[in-house]
Structure formats: structure tokens, C-alpha cells
C-alpha positions as CSV (number, residue, x, y, z in Angstrom):
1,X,2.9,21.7,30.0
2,X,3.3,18.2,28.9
3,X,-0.8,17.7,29.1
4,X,-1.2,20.8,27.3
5,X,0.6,19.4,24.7
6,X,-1.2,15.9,24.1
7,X,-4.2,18.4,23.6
8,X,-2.3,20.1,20.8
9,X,-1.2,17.3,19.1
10,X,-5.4,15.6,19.3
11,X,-6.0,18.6,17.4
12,X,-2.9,18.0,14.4
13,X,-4.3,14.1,14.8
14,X,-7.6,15.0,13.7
15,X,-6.6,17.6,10.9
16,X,-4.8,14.4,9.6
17,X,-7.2,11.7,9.8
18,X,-9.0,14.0,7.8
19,X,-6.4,14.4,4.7
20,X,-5.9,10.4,5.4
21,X,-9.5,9.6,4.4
22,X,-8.8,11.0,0.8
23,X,-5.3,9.5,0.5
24,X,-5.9,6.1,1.7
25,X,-6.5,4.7,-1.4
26,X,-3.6,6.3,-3.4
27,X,-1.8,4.9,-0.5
28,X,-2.7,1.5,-0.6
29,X,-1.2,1.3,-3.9
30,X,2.1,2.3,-3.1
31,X,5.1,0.2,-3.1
32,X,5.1,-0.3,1.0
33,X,3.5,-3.1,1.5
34,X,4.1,-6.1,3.5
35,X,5.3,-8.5,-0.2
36,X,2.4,-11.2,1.0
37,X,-0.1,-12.5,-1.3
38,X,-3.8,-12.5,0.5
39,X,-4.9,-15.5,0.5
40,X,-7.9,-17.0,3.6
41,X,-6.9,-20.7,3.3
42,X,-3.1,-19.6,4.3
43,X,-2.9,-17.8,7.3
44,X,0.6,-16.8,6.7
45,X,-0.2,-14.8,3.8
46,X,-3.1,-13.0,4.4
47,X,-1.8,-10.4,5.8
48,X,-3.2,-7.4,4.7
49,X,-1.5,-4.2,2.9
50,X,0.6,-2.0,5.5
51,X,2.1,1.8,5.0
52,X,3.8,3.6,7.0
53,X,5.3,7.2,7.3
54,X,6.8,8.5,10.8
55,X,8.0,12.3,11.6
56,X,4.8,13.5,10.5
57,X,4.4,16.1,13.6
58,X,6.8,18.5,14.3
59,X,5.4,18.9,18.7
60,X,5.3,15.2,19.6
61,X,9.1,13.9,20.2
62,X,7.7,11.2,17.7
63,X,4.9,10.0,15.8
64,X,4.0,7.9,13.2
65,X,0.9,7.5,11.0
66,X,-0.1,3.5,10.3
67,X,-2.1,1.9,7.9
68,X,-3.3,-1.2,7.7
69,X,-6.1,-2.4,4.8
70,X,-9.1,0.1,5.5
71,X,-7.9,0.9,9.3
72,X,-5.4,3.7,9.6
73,X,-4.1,5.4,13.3
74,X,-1.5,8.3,13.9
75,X,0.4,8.0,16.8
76,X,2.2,10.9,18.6
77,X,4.7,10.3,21.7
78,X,5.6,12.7,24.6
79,X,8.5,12.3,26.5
80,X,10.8,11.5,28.4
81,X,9.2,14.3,30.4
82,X,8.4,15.9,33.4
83,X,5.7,13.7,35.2
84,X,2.9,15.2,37.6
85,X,4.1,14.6,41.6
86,X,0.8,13.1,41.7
87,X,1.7,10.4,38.8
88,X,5.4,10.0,39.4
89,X,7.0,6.7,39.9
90,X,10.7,6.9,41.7
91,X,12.3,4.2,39.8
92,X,11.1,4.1,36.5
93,X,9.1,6.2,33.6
94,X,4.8,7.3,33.8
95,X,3.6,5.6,30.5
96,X,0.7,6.7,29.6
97,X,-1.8,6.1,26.8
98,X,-4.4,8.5,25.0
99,X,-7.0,7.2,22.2
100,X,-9.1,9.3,20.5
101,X,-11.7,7.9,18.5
102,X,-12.2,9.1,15.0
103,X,-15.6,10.8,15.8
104,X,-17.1,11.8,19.2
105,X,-15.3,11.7,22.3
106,X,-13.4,8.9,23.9
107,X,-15.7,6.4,25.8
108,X,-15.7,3.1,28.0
109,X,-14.1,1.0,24.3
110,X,-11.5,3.6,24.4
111,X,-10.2,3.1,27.8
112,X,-10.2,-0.5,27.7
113,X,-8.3,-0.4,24.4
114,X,-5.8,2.4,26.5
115,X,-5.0,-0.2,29.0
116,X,-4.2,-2.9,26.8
117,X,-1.9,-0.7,24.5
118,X,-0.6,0.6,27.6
119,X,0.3,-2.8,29.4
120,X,1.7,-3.9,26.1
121,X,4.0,-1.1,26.4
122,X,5.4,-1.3,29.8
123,X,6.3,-4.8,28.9
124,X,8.6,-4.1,26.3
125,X,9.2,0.4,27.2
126,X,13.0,0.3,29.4
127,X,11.3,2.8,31.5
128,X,14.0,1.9,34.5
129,X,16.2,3.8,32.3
130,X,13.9,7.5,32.8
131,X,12.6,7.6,36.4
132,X,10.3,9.9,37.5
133,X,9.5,11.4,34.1
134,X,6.2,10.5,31.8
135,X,6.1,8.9,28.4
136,X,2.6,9.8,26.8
137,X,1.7,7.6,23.6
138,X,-1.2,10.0,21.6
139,X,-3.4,7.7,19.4
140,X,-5.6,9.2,16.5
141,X,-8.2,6.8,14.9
142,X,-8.2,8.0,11.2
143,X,-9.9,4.9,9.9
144,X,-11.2,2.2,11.5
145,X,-13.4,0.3,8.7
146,X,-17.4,-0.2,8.4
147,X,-19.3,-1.0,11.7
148,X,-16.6,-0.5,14.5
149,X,-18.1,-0.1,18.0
150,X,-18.6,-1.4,21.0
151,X,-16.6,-2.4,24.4
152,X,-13.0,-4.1,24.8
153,X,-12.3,-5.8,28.2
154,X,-9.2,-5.8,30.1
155,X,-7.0,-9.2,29.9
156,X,-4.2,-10.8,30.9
157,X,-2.5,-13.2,28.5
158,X,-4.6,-16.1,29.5
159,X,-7.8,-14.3,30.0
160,X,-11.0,-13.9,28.1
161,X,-12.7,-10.6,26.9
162,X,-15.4,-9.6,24.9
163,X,-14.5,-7.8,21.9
164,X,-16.5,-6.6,19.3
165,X,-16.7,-6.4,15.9
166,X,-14.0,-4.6,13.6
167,X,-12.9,-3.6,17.1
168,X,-9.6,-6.7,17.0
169,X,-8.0,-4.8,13.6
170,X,-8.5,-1.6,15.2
171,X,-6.2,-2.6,18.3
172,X,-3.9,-4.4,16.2
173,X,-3.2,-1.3,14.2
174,X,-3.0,0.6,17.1
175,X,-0.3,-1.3,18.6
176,X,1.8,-1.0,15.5
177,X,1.6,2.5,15.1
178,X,2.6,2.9,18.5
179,X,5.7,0.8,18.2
180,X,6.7,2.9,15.1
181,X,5.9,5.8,17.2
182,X,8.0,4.5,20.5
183,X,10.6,4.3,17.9
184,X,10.5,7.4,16.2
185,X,11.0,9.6,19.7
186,X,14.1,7.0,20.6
187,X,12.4,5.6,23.6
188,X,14.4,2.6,24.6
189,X,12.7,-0.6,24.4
190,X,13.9,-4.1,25.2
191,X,12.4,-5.4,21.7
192,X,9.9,-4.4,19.1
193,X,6.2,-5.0,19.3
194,X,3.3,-6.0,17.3
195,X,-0.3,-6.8,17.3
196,X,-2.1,-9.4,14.9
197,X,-5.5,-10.8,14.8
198,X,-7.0,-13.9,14.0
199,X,-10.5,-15.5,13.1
200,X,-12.0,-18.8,13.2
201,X,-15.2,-19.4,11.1
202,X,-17.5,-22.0,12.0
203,X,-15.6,-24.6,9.6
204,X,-12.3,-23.8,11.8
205,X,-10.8,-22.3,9.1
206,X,-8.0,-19.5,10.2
207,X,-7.8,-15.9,9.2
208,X,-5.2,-13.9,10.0
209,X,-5.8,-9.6,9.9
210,X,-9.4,-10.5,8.7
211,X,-11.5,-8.0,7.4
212,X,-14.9,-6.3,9.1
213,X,-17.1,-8.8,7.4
214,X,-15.2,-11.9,8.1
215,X,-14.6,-10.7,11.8
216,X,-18.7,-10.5,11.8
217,X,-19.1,-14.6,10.6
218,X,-16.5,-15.4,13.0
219,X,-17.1,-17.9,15.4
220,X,-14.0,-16.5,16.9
221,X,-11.6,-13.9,17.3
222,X,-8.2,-13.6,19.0
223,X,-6.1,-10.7,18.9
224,X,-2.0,-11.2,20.1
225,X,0.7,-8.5,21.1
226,X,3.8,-10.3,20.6
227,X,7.9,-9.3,20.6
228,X,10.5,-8.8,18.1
229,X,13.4,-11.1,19.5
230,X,11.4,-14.4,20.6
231,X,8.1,-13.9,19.2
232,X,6.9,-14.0,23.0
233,X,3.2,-13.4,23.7
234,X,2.6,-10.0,25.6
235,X,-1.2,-9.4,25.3
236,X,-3.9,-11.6,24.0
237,X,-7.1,-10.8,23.8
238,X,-10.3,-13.0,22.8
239,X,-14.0,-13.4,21.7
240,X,-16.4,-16.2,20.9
241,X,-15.5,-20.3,21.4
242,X,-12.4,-22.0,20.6
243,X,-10.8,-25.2,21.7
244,X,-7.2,-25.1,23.3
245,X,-5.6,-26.3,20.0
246,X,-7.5,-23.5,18.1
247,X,-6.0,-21.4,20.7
248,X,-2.6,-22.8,20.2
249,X,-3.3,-22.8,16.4
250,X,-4.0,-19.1,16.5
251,X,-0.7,-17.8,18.6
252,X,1.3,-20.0,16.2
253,X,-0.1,-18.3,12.8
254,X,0.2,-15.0,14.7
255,X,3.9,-15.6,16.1
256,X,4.6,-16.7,12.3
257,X,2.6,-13.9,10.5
258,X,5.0,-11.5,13.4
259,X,7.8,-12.2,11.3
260,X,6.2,-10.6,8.2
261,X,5.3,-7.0,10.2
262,X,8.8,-6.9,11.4
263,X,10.4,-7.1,8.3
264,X,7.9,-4.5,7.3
265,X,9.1,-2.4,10.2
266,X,12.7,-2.8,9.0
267,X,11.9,-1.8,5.2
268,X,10.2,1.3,6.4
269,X,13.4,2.0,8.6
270,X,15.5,1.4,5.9
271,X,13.5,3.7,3.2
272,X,13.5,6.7,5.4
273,X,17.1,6.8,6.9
274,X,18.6,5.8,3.4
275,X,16.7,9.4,2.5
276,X,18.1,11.5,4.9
């Protein structure tokens, strides 16, 4: 039933990435954005525009569509639910991630990105709490800017991958709409989560959330999952060279740009519970 489900809600993903292409733009001139001025030489600020909107779907237990400059994802979450005997673990929750490109069917980039959402997750998901059930995180791409493709490797925090092109934003806003997600069904979490990603030109100078064509002259790019109470490193992901103190560089423009998407988190909170 639960499977069955997921399928259903690809379907009400796609209808929406759809009607998200034609109100991107209206959207990116709303008033939810994240109150930082762009600017490449300031890592701190140049943050992109973010919108938000959860409780879009009425199957999923919640779901959330995010946007973030021109990449936008919908996220739908299942559960806590009954888990297959062949999945079930006897002392905490089944997480499971689906992601759904926006055209075509899901390939090798889509599972790697899966399993790095999906670790992130279990680091932060209190899935002690919901034994033997499943929690299923639905990802839609609706938007994923100009030239995304390729692989993503699995990595551990202090491991290298090869990520392509376009491909760190993408994750980045994936993990974000899956934490507003997570927190629209009520799953219990330790802390809040968020991605951020990070170029280095060949001059060494740092962007953070950079565009498609500054990710392409990159000399390198770093993408961080990191937590709401101590700004604690969960998932890091990297292509291209860079020096230790790049590296160190990099995680502490992220941890400091963190602040900025969890405030945004809050606001959006704030706006739809003072509605209802």
C-alpha cells in the first residue's frame, strides 16, 4: 500500500513541476526570500533567492515544494508506516529516499544523489522512536537550471566524489526541501538540516549557492549537509582541487551561510502557522 502510494504522489509531483515552470518567476519576486544581498566577493551574502510552500499534497503525510534561484524540488513524505518484512528494522524506522528526475526516468545520478539525501537523513531522522515502520522521502525535480547531468558519487564527510555540473545546487535544494518536508509530516528529528554549496574559481575566490555557469569555471566545488543546533557537518561532498585551508574555508562560509537558510526555515514556519 505504502509503495503504491509513492507511485501516486510521482504522478501529483510531476503535474506540479509542470505548473512550477510557469510560476517560477512570479515566485521569485515574492516577499520570501532569504533578506541577503547577492554579492560573489562575500560569501555570506550570496545566497541566492529561496521560497517555500508546504501542505501542497493532500496523500503524502507531508510535503513541501522548494525553490531555490532557477532550481526548484517538491518533496512528499510517507510515514510512519508499515515497512515490508523484507525491509524492516527491529529497533528503529526504514528511511527511504525516492528521486525523480524532472524528465526521463531515474538513473545511476539519481541513486547516488538518493543515498546521500538519505544518509543525511538518518543522521538527524529519531527513527529509534518508530521501529519497524518505513519513512519514504518522495523527491520531484521541477527545475534544476541549464545543463544538469551527469553522475554523483557516494561520500563520507571526509571523502572525495565527482560531481558534475549544476548537479551541487540540485542536491543542495533537495536536501532543503526534504527537511521542510520531514517537518511538515511531524517526523521527529534531533535538529534541522540543510545543504549549501560552494565554488572556488581559479583566483580562489569563494562562492556560495553559485549559479550553473559559475559552477562550470570552477576550479572547485564542495557541497555540505550541515545541522540546525551546532552547525555540525553531516554530508560533504566534493569536485575538482582544493588545498585543506580552501577546504576549511569552504565549511566555514557554509556553516555561516547555514544560519541564513534556518532563519528562512523559521520565517516560512512563522507565515503559515500565523495563517491558520
Amino acid at each position: 500500500m505504502r509503495n503504491s502510494y509513492a507511485e501516486a504522489t510521482v504522478g501529483s509531483l510531476r503535474a506540479w513541476s509542470a505548473a512550477m515552470e510557469v510560476t517560477k518567476r512570479a515566485d521569485a519576486e515574492a516577499s520570501t526570500d532569504t533578506g541577503t544581498e547577492p554579492n560573489p566577493r562575500n560569501p555570506v551574502c550570496s545566497l541566492r533567492h529561496f521560497a517555500c510552500e508546504q501542505n501542497l499534497l493532500s496523500r503524502p503525510d507531508g510535503s513541501a515544494s522548494f525553490l531555490q534561484g532557477d532550481t526548484s524540488v517538491l518533496a512528499g513524505v510517507y510515514g510512519p508506516a508499515e515497512v515490508k518484512v523484507s525491509k524492516e528494522i527491529f529497533n528503529k524506522a526504514t528511511l527511504e529516499v525516492i528521486l525523480r528526475p524532472k524528465i526521463g526516468l531515474p538513473g545511476v545520478a539519481e541513486k547516488s544523489r538518493e543515498q546521500l539525501i538519505r544518509n543525511t537523513c538518518e543522521a538527524v531522522v529519531l527513527g529509534a522512536l518508530h521501529p519497524r515502520t518505513s519513512i519514504t522521502v518522495v523527491l520531484q525535480v521541477a527545475s534544476a537550471g541549464k545543463g544538469t547531468c551527469g553522475c554523483v558519487l557516494l561520500a563520507s564527510p571526509t571523502e572525495d566524489t565527482l560531481l558534475n555540473h549544476s548537479d551541487a545546487q540540485l542536491l543542495a535544494c533537495c536536501l532543503n526541501a526534504a527537511c521542510m518536508a520531514l517537518v511538515d509530516a511531524g517526523v521527529p528529528m534531533r535538529a534541522l538540516f540543510c545543504g549549501v554549496s560552494c565554488a572556488l574559481d581559479s583566483d580562489g575566490n569563494l562562492v556560495l549557492d553559485p549559479t550553473t555557469k559559475q559552477e562550470k569555471e570552477a576550479r572547485a566545488i564542495l557541497t555540505f549537509a550541515l545541522d540546525s543546533v551546532e552547525q555540525k557537518l553531516l554530508m560533504s561532498t566534493t569536485k575538482g582541487l582544493y588545498s585543506d585551508a580552501e577546504l576549511q574555508q569552504c565549511l566555514a562560509a557554509a556553516q555561516a551561510a547555514s544560519h541564513h537558510i534556518f532563519r528562512f526555515y523559521r520565517e516560512s514556519l512563522q507565515r503559515r502557522y500565523s495563517k491558520s
